[in-house]
N, C-alpha and C positions, 0 to 999 in steps of 0.2 A: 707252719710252725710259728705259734707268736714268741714277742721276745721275750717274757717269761719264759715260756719253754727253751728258746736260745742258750741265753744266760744257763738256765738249770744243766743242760748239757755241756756248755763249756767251761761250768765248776764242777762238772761229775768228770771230765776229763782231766781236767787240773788237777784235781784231790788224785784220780788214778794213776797218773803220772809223776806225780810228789811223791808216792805211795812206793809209786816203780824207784825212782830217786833215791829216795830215804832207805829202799831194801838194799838196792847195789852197792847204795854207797856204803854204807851197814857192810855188806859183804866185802866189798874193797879195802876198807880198815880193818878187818878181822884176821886180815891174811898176814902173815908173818911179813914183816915189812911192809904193811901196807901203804899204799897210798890217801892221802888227805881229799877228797874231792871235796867242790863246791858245786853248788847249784846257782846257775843265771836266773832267777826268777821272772824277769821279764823276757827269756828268749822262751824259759818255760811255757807261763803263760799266752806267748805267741803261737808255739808250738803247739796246744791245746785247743786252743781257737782255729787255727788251721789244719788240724787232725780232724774238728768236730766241723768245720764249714767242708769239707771234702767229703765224709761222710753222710751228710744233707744234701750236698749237690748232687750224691749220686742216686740219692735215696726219692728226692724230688723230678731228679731228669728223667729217671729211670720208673718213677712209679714203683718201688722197690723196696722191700723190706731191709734191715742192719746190713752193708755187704757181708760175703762172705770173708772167710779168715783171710785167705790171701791177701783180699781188695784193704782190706783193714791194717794188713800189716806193714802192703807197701806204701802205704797213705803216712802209717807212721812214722817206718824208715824214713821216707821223703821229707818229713817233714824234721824229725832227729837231725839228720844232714845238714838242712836249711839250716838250724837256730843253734845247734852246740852247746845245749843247755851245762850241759855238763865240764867242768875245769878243775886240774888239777891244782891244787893248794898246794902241795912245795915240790915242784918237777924237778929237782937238783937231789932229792934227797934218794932215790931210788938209784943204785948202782949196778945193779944186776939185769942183763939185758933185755932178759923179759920183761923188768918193770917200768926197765925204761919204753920198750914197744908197746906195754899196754899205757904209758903216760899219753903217748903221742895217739896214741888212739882210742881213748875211753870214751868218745863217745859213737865210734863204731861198733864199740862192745856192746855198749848202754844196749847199741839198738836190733844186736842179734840178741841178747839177755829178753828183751823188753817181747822180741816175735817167739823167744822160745816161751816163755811165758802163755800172749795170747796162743800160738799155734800147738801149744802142750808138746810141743817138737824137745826130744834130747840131742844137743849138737853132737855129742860123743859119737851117735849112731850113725853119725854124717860123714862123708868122707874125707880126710883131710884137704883133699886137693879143694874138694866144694866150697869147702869152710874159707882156706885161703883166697881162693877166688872171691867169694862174696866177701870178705874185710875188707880186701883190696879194692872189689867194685867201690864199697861205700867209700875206700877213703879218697882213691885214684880218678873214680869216673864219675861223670854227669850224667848217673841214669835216670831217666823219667817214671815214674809211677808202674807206665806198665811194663817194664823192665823188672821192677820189682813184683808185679802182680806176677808175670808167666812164673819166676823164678820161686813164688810161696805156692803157686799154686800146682807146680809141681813137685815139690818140695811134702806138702800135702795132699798131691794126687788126685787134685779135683779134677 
């Protein structure tokens, strides 16, 4: 991969992830009381470059086409975790306890929203115990990648 090509992949990630950003966030102010987010653009940007250099490394080590859904989502999540691109703008104003639990965790949400997305997965169809369990991993535990990979990839039934 030269670095033209680099660069080109870590601004087609960037733009997709602003893209992912700008919808949630969209969707997050829509809601009757909605919350205010902002975007870190440089945890952003971090987070894009290390979604897309995890993607190459496996693609190069492995002699290997795009991974598959799982490998891609868990790469994401992991990386969503790491940088927190996402902040709420006025965390005082939401009273009601659900919005206070999605303040404190938006970007746990970000990053099941962001895998139902690539994984075309409907969480509704999930079970709630699963659904809780995975927020919680993200917000409570130190999982590693493939943690994340077993759990998409059964999730998706590869």
């Amino acid at each position: 991969m030269t670095e033209e090509d680099r660069k080109a992949a870590y601004n087609a990630a960037y733009n997709e992830l602003r893209r992912f950003t700008t919808q949630f966030s969209q969707f997050v102010s829509d809601e009757e009381g909605g919350l205010e987010l902002g975007v870190d653009r440089d945890a952003l940007l971090n987070l894009s470059r290390s979604y897309i250099d995890d993607l190459r490394r496996y693609t190069t080590y492995h002699n290997a086409p795009i991974p598959d859904h799982a490998r891609r989502c868990a790469y994401l999540c992991k990386w969503i975790m790491k940088f927190r691109p996402l902040v709420v703008r006025n965390p005082i104003a939401p009273t009601d306890r659900e919005f206070e639990s999605f303040a404190i965790m938006v970007n746990e949400i970000f990053a099941t929203w962001c895998v139902s997305i690539l994984m075309m997965v409907e969480w509704d169809e999930i079970s709630i115990n699963i659904r809780e369990l995975f927020l919680y991993s993200l917000r409570h535990r130190s999982n590693s990648e493939d943690t994340y990979i077993l759990f998409f990839a059964q999730l998706c039934q590869i």
